[in-house]
C-alpha positions as CSV (number, residue, x, y, z in Angstrom):
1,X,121.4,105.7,96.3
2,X,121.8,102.1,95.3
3,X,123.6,101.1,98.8
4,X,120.5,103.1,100.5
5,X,118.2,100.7,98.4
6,X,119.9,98.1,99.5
7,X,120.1,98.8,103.2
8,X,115.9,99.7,103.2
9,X,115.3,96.4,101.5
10,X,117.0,93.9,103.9
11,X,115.3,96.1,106.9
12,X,112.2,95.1,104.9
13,X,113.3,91.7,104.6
14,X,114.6,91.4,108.5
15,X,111.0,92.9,109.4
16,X,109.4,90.0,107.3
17,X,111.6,87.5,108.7
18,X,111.1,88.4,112.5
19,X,107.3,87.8,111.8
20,X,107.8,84.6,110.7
21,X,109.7,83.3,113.6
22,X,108.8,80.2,115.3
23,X,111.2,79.6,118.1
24,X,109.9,82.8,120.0
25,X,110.4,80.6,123.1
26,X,114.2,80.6,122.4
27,X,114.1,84.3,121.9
28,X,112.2,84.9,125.3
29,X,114.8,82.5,126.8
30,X,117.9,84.3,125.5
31,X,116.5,88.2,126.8
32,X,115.6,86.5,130.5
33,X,119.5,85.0,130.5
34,X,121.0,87.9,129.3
35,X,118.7,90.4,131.4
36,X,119.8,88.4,134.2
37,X,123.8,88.5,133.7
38,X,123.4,92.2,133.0
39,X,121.7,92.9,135.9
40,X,123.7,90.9,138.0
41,X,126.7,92.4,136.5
42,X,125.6,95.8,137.5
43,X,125.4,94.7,140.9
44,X,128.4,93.6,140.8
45,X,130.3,96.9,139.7
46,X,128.2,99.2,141.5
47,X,128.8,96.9,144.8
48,X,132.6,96.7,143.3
49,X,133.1,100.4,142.7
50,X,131.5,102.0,145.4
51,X,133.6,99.7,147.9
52,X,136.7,100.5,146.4
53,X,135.3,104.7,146.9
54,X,134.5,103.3,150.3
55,X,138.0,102.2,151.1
56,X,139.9,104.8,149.3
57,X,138.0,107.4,151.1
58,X,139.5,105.5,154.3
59,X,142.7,105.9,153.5
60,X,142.9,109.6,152.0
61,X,140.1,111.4,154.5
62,X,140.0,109.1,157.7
63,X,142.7,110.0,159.4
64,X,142.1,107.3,162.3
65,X,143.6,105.2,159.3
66,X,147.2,106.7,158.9
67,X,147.9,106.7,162.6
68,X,150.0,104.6,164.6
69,X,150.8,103.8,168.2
70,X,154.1,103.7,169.1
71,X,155.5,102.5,172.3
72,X,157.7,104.6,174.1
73,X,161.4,103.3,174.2
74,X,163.8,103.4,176.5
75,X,166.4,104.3,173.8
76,X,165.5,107.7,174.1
77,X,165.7,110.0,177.1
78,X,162.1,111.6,175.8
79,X,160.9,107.8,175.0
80,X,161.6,108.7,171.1
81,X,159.1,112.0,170.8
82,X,161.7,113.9,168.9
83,X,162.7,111.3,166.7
84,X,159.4,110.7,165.6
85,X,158.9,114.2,165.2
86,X,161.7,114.5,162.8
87,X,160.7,112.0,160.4
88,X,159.3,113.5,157.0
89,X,156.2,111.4,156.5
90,X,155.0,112.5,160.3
91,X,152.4,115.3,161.3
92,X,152.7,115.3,164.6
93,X,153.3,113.3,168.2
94,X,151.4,113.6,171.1
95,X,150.5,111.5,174.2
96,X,146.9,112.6,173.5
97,X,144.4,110.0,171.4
98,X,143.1,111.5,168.5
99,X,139.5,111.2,169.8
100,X,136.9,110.5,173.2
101,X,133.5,109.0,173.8
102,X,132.3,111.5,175.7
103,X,128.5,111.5,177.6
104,X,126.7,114.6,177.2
105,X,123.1,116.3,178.5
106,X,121.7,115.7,175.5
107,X,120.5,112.5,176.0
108,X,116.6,111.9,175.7
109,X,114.1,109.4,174.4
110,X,115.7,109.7,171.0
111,X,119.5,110.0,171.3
112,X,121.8,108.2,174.2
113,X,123.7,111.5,174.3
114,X,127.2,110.0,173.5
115,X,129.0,112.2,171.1
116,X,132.9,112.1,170.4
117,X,134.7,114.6,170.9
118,X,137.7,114.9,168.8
119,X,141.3,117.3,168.3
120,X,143.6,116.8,165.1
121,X,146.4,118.8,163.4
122,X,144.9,122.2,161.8
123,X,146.4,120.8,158.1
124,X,143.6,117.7,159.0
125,X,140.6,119.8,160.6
126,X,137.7,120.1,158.2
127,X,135.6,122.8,156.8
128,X,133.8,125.5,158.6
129,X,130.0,125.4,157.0
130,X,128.6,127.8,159.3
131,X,129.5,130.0,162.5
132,X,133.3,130.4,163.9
133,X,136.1,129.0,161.9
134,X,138.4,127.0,164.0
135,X,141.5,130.1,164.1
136,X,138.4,132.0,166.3
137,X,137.1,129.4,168.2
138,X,137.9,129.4,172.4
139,X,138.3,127.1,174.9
140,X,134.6,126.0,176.0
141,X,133.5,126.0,171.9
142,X,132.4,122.9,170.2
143,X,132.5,122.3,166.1
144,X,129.7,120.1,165.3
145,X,128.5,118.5,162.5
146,X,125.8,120.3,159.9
147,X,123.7,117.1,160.0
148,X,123.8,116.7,164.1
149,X,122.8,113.2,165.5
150,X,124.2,112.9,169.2
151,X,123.8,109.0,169.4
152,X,126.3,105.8,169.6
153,X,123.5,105.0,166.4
154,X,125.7,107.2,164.5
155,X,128.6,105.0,163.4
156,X,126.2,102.6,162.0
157,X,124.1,104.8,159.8
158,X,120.9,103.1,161.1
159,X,119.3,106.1,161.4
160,X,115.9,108.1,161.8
161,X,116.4,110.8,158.9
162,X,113.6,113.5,161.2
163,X,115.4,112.9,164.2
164,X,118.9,114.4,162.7
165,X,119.2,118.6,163.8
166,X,119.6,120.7,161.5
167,X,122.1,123.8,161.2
168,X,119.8,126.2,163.8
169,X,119.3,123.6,165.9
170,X,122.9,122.4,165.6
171,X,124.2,126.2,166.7
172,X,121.5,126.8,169.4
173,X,122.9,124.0,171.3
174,X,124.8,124.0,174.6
175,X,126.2,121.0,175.8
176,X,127.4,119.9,179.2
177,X,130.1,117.6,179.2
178,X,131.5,115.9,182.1
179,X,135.6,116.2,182.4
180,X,137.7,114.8,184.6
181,X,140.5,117.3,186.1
182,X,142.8,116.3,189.3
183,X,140.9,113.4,190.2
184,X,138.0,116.1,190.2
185,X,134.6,115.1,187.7
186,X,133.3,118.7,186.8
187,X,130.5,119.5,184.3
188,X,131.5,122.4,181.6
189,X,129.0,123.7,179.4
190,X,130.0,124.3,175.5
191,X,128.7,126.0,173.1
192,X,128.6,125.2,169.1
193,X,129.9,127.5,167.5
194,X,130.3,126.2,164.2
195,X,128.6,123.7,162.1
196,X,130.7,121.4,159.2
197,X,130.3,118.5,157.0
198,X,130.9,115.5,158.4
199,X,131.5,113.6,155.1
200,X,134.6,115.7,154.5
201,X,136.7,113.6,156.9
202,X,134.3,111.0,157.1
203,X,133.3,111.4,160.6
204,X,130.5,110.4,162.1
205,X,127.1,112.2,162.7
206,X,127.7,112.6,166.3
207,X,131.2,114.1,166.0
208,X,132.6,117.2,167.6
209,X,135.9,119.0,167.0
210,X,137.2,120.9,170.1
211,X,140.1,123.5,170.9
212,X,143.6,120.4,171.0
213,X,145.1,122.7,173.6
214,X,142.0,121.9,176.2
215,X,141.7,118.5,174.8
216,X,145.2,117.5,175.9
217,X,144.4,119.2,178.7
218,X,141.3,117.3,179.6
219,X,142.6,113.8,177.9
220,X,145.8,113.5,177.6
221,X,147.1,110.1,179.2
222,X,148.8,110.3,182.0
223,X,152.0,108.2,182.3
224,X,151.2,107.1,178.7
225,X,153.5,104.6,177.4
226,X,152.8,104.9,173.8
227,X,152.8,108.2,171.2
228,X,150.4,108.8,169.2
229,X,152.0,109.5,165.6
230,X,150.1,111.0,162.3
231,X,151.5,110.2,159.1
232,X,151.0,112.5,156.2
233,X,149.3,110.4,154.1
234,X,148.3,106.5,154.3
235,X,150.3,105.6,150.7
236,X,153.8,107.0,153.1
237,X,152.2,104.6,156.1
238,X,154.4,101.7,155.2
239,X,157.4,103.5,154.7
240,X,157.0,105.5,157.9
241,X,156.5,101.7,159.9
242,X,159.9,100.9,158.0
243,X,161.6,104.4,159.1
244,X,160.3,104.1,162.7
245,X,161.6,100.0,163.0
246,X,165.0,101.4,161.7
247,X,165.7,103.8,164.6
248,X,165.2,101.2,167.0
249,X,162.1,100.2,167.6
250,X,160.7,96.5,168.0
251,X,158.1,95.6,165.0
252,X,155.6,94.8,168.3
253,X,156.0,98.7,169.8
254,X,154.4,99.8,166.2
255,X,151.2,99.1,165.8
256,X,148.4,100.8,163.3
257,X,145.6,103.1,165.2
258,X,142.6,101.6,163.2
259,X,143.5,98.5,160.8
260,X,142.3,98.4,157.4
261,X,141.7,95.0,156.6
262,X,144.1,94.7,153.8
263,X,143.4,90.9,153.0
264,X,139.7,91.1,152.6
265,X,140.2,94.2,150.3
266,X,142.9,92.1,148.4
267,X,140.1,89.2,148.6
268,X,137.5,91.4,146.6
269,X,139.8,92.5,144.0
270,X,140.7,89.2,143.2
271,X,136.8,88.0,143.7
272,X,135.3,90.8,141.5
273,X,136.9,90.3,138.1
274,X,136.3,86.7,138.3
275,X,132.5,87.0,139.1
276,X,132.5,89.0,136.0
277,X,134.1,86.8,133.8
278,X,132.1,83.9,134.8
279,X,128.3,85.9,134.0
280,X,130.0,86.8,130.6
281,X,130.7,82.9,130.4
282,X,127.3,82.4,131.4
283,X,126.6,84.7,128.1
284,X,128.9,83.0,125.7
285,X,128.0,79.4,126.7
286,X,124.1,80.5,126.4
287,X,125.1,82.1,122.4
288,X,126.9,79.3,121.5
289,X,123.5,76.8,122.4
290,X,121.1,79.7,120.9
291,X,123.1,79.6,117.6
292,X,123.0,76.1,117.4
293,X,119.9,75.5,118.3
294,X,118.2,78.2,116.4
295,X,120.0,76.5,113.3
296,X,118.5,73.3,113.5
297,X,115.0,74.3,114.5
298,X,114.7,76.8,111.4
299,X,116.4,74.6,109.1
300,X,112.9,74.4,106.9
301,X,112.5,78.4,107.1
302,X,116.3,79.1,106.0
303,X,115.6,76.8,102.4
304,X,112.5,79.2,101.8
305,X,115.3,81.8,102.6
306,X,117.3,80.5,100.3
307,X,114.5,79.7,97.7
308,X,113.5,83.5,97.4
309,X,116.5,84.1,96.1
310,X,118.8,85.5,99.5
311,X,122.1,84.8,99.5
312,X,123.9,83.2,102.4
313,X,125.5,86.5,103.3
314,X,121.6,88.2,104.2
315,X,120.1,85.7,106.0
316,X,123.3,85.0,108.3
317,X,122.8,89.3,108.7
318,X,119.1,88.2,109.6
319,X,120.1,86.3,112.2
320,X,122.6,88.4,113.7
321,X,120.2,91.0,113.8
322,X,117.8,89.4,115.9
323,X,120.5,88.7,117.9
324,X,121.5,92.0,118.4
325,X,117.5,92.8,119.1
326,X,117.0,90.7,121.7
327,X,120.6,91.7,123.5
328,X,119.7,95.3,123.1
329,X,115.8,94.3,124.3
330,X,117.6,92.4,127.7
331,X,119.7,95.5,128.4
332,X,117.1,98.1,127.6
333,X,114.9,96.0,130.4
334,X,118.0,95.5,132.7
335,X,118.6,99.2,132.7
336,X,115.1,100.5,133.5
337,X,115.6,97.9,136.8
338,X,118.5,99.4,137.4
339,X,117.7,103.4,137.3
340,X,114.4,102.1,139.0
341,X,116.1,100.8,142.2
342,X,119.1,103.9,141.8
343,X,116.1,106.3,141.6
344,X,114.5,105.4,144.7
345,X,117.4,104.1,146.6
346,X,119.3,107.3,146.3
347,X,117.7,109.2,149.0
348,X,118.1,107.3,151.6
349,X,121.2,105.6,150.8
350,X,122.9,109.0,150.6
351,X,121.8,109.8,153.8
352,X,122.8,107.3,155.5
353,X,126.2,105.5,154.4
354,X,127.9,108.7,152.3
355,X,129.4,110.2,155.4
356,X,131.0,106.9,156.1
357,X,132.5,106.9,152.9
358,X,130.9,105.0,150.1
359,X,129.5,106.8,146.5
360,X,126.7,106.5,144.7
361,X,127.3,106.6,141.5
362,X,126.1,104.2,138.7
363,X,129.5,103.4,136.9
364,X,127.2,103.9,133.4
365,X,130.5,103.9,131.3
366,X,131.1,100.8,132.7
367,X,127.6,99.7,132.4
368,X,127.5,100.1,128.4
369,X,130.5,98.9,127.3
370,X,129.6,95.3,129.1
371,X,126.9,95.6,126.9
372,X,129.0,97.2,123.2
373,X,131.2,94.1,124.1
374,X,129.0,91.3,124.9
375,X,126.5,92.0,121.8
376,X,129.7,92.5,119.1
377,X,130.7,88.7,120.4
378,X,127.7,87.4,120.4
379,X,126.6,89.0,117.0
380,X,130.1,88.1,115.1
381,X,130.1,84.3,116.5
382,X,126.1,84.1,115.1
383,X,126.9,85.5,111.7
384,X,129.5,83.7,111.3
385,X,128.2,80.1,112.5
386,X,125.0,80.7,110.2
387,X,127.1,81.4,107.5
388,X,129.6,78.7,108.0
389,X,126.4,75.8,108.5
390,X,125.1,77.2,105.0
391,X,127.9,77.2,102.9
392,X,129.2,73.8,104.0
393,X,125.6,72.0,104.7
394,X,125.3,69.4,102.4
């Protein structure tokens, strides 16, 4: 009961004390700098994190991202098909790109009518929302996304949310694509059969998956000089470049499908840590001026501290305290920005970019222990420098 007496009276006491304060100006100072590292340092990890989600989605869903184009060779009667094929890491070969620009009739005052039409191994073809799954679907049957936008606009998510179809409208659709047989344009009408999500495989909104036997029909290269080889997974991409250069091939005949700019994601993970470190400086550096300062300025209110009989130990407590306040007060504010601009950004963010990969997700674990770390630093270092300044002042 004694400890609980104890505890209640130097509340009391802090209460008191925090009244009595006349460097609120210092206080005011210290919640804007610290409001302003943790909001900058939420930026930071949210922009941080939801890049990284951004690029790992790349490499594990994308599959544009683990395929490469490799030149045929003379090495090999069949230009190196079946040696490709045989390789572990690979999916499949073909002469046949993994995807077309195609123009369709569905161009009007709101879309340009360009959708792409696209054909990839069954192990890589997404899921079937609504309608015919892909083992049912014929030759003159399209797969098309559940949130329909047939535009070139698609790629860049700079788009108008009520002009996206929905699933009826998705599967009521017919679509008349020019294709190019013998030298002969002719105009085939398709229908959508099935809808999917195109944020499974990160495809765009104006995406289409069609039968591969009549794409390689329709688009497959003639007198092609290069394969086109899918790699099971992007982490076996290197070794499969390594595998293919070892049978024969030049390092020039082997080239990536779609580069991933490996330097500028190298550039941010060296970037990010050190942006981090230097707000938490900013932090450290601004405690180690408050402390001081804060010292000197209540030099006359810490004898009447000391002439009322509190010990060295309580009023260094007192000021780590109000440290710990004012932290707490800068985060609380920081955070209520924060869920502010997450509230209200979500929507539209979501519908925009989260097909093309990035999350949305606050990181809040993250979040709060920036904050459990920052304030145990900056609380120790104050105790301990008002105690130190009392028990060695002369």
């Amino acid at each position: 009961m004694q400890v609980v007496k104890n505890v209640i009276k130097t509340i009391k006491q802090f209460i008191e004390y925090t009244k009595k304060i006349k460097t609120k100006e210092k206080n005011r100072n210290l919640v804007l700098i610290f409001s302003f590292c943790f909001l900058m340092s939420f930026g930071l990890i949210f922009a941080y994190n939801n890049y990284s989600s951004y690029i790992s989605a790349k490499k594990n869903k994308n599959i544009d991202y683990r395929t490469l184009i490799v030149d045929k060779t003379k090495n090999y009667k069949d230009g190196g098909k079946k040696v490709l094929s045989k390789l572990s890491t690979v999916e499949d070969v073909g002469e046949t790109p993994l995807k077309k620009v195609v123009k369709t009739n569905l161009k009007n005052t709101i879309y340009d009518g360009n959708i792409i039409l696209k054909a990839v191994p069954n192990q890589d073809l997404p899921t079937i929302i609504e309608g015919t799954s892909f083992s049912k679907i014929n030759n003159y049957t399209l797969v098309c996304p559940i949130t329909f936008y047939p535009d070139t606009k698609a790629s860049t998510g700079n788009l108008e949310k009520n002009d996206i179809m929905n699933t009826e409208e998705v599967l009521s659709k017919n679509i008349e694509i020019p294709l190019h047989l013998d030298s002969e344009e002719i105009n085939k009408k398709f229908r959508v059969a099935g809808t999917y999500d195109p944020k499974e495989k990160l495809d765009t909104f104006n995406t289409c998956y069609m039968k591969a036997s009549l794409f390689k029909e329709y688009f497959e290269e003639e007198n092609s000089l290069s394969y086109y080889v899918v790699v099971d997974s992007y982490e076996n991409l290197a070794e499969t470049e390594k595998n293919i250069l070892a049978k024969g091939w030049a390092e020039e005949n082997v080239k990536r499908y779609v580069e991933l700019d490996e330097v500028k994601v190298e550039m941010y993970n060296f970037l990010y840590p050190i942006i981090l470190i230097f707000l938490g400086l900013i932090a450290v550096l601004y405690i180690l001026n408050y402390a001081e300062k804060k010292i000197k300025l209540e030099e006359g209110q810490i004898n009447i501290y000391l002439a009322e009989g509190n010990n060295i130990n309580k009023i260094s407590m007192f000021y780590m305290l109000e440290v710990l306040l004012n932290i707490t007060k800068a985060f609380v504010r920081s955070m209520i920005i924060i869920l502010i601009i997450y509230y209200f950004g979500k929507e539209e963010f979501m519908f925009k970019y989260i097909n093309l990969g990035y999350s949305y997700e606050l990181y809040l674990g993250s979040l709060i222990l920036i904050y459990v770390f920052t304030t145990i630093l900056s609380c120790i270092y104050t105790y301990f420098r008002v105690f130190v300044y009392l028990k060695y002042r002369k």
